[in-house]
N, C-alpha and C positions, 0 to 999 in steps of 0.2 A: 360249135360252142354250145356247151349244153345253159339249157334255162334254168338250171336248177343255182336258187341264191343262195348267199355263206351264210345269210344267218337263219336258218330254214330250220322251224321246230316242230319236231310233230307232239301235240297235246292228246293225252287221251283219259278216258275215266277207269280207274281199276275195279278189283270184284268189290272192294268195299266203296264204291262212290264217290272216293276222292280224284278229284281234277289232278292231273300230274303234267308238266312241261317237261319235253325230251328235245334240246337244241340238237342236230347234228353236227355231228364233231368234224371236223376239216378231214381228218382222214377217213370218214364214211363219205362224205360230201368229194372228196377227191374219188375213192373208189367208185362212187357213183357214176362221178363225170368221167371216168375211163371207161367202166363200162356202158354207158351211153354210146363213146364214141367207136367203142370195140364193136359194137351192135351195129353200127351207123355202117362202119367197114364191111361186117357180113353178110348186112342187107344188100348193099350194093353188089358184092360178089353173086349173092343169092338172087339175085333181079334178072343175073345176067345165065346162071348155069342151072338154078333148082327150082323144084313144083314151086306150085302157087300157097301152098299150102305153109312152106316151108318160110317164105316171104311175110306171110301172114301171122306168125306164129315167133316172127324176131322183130315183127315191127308191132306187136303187142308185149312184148320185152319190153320195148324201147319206150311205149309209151306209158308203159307202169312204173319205169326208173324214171322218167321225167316227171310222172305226177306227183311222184314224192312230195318237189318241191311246190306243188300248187295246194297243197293239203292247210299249212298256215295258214294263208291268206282267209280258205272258207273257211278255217275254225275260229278263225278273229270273228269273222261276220257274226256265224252263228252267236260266239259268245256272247257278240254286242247287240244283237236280236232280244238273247234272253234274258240280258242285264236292262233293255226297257220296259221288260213284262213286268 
C-alpha cells in the first residue's frame, strides 16, 4: 500500500513570485500508486536475478514516487515558519 494521501498538493512559486497550489488529481495519484507498486514487483524480481546496481536504481524510483506525497506536509511547515516572521 503506497503512502501517498488523496488529498496530496504540491505548492510551488512561479517565474513571477506567485505562490500557486497544485492538488493531485485521483488519477495522477492512482498512477502514482500503480506505479509504486509496479516498482515494488520489480524490485523484488531484481533482488533475486540482477546487479546491485540495477536494485539500486528502482529502489530510488520508488523512493522519489513516494516522496511526492511527503512534499505538503514540509511545505505547510515551512509556510507556517514564514507566516511567524
Amino acid at each position: 500500500m503506497s503512502r501517498l494521501r488523496k488529498d496530496t498538493k504540491i505548492r510551488y512559486v512561479n517565474p513571477a513570485g506567485q505562490k500557486r497550489t497544485m492538488a493531485l488529481s485521483n488519477s495522477v495519484q492512482e498512477s502514482l500508486d500503480e506505479a509504486a507498486a509496479t516498482l515494488r514487483n520489480a524490485l523484488a524480481y531484481a533482488a533475486r536475478q540482477e546487479r546491485p546496481i540495477v536494485c539500486t536504481q528502482i529502489a530510488k524510483l520508488l523512493s522519489d514516487i513516494e516522496s511526492i506525497g511527503s512534499f505538503d506536509s514540509i511545505l505547510d511547515k515551512l509556510d507556517a515558519f514564514n507566516e511567524t516572521d
